[in-house]
C-alpha positions in Angstrom: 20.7 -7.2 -19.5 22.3 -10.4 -17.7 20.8 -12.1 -14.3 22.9 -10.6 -12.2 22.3 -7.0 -13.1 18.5 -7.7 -13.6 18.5 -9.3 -9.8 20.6 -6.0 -8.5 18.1 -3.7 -10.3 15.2 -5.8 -8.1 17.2 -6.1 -5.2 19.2 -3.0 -4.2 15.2 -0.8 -4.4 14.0 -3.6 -2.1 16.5 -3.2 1.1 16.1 0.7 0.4 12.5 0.3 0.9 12.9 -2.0 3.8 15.5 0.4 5.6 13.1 3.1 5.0 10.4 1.1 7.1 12.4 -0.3 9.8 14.7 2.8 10.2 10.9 5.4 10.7 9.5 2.7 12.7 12.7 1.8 15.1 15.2 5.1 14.8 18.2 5.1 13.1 20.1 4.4 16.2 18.5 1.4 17.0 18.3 -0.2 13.2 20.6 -3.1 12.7 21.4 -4.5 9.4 19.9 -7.9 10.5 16.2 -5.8 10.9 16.6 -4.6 6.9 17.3 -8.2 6.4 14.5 -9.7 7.6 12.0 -6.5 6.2 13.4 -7.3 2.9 13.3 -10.8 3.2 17.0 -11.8 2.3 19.9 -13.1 4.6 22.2 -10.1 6.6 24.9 -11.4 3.6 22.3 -10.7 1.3 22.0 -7.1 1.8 25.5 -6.9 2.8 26.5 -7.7 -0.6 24.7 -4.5 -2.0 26.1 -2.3 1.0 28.9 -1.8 2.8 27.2 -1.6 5.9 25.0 0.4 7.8 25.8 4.2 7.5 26.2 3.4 3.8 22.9 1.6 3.5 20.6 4.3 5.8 21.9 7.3 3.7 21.5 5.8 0.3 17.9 5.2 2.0 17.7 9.0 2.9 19.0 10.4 -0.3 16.4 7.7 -2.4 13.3 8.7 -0.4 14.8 12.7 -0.1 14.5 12.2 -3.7 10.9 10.6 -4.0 9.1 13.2 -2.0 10.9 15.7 -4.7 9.3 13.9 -7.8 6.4 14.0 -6.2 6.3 18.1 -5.0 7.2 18.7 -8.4 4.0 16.9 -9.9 2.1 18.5 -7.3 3.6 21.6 -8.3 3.6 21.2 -12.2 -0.4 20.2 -11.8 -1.3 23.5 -11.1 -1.2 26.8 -13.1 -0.8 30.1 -10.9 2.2 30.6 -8.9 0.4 31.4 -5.8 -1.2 28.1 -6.1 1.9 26.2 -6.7 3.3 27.9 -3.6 0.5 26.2 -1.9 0.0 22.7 -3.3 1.8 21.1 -0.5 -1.5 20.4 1.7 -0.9 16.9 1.7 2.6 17.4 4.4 -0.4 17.4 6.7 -2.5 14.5 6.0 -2.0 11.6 8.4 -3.5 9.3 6.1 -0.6 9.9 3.6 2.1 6.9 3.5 4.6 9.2 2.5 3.9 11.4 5.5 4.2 8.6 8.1 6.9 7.5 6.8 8.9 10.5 5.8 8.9 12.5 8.8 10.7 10.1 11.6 13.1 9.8 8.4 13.9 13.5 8.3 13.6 14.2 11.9 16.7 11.1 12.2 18.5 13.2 9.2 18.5 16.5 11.1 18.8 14.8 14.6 22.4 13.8 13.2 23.3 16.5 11.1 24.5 18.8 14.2 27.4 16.5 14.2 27.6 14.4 11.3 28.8 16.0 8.4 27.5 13.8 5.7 24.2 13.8 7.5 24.5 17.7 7.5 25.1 17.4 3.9 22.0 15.0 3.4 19.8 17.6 5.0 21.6 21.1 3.1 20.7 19.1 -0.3 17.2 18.3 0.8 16.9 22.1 1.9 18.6 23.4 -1.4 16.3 21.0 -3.3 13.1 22.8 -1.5 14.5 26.2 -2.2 15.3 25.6 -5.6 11.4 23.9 -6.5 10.0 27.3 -4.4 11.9 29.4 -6.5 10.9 28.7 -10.0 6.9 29.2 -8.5 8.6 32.2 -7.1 10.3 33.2 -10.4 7.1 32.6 -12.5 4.9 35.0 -10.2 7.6 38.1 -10.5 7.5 37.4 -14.2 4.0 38.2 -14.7 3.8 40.7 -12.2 2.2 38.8 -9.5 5.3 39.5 -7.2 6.5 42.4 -6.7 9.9 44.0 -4.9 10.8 40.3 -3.4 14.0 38.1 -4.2 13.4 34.5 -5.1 15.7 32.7 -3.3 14.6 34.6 -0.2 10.7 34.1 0.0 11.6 30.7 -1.6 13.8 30.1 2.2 11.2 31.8 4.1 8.5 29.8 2.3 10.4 26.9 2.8 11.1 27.5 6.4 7.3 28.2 6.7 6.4 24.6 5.7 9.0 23.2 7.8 8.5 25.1 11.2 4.9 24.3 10.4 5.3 20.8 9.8 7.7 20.0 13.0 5.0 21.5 15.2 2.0 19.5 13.5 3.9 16.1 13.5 5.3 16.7 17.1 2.3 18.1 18.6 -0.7 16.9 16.6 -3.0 16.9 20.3 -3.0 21.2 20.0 -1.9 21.3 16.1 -4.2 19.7 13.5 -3.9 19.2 10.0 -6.4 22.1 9.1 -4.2 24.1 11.7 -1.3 23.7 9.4 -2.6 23.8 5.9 -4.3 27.2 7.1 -0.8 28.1 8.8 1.1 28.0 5.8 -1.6 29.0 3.7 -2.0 32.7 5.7 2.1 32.8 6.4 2.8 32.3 2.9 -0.2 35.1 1.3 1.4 37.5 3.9 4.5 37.0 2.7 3.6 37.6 -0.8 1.0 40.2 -0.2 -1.2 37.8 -1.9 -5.2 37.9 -1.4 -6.3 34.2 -0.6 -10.0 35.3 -1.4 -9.5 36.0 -5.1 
């Protein structure tokens, strides 16, 4: 591998992680390219000879972190054996000492802020929603198969399941004064039983 493609592979993950931090701390709207500069520690010419600009640079960030949070709900998922208990491995959504949490959720809350009128952003938050519905579905899949599930469609509980964890989440992260974390676990935990006709005490 030459220098220069050994230098890109270093830099080009670097000002995606520093656009990550700056944009969740400061808001998409008010991110410059000058602030991922300085959080990655290069000159604004620096990063600018990775990315075009801004928009490219912050949904490059999106679609990278979308993506991380995906590997790691899959190992969640994969680390356990039921379907039931796949279906509710994502506990940790809720856990304010998590560094994905505090970062991820300004991030997504910017994505769907601009997806009402931005159709690339729209696009950004479809795939992470499709992404969600398609890693519900296989748990989903597996429990019909040995008869856990009955008379349900997978790729409708997997949106209701999906929307579960999301409505959930937006009133934790919003309103975490009158919504705590056990609140929310227990939420989706209940919601998604229900919805399944699944008995949490076995």
């Amino acid at each position: 591998m030459s220098t220069n493609t050994d230098l890109e592979a270093l830099r080009r993950p670097q000002i995606i992680q520093a656009a990550l931090l700056v944009i969740s701390e400061l808001g998409i709207a008010n991110v410059t390219m000058d602030d991922i500069a300085r959080s990655a520690g290069l000159s604004k010419g620096g990063v600018a000879h990775y990315f075009s600009g801004k928009d490219a640079l912050c949904k490059e960030a999106f679609r990278e972190f979308f993506a991380r949070i995906f590997q790691r709900s899959r190992e969640t998922m994969d680390a356990c054996d039921g379907p039931l208990e796949k279906l509710l491995s994502f506990g940790w959504l809720y856990n304010w000492e998590d560094p994905d949490v505090n970062l991820g959720y300004p991030l997504l809350f910017d994505c769907m802020a601009l997806a009402p009128r931005e159709a690339e952003y729209r696009a950004l938050f479809h795939e992470w929603v499709d992404s969600w519905i398609m890693l519900l579905s296989e748990a989903v899949s597996i429990g019909i198969e040995r008869g856990i599930f009955r008379g349900i469609d997978p790729d409708d509980t997997a949106r209701t399941i999906s929307s579960i964890y999301h409505g959930v989440a937006v009133r934790w992260y919003l309103d975490r004064e009158s919504h705590t974390s056990a609140w929310a676990v227990d939420a989706c935990r209940r919601s998604i039983a229900g919805l399944l006709g699944a008995d949490l005490s076995q």
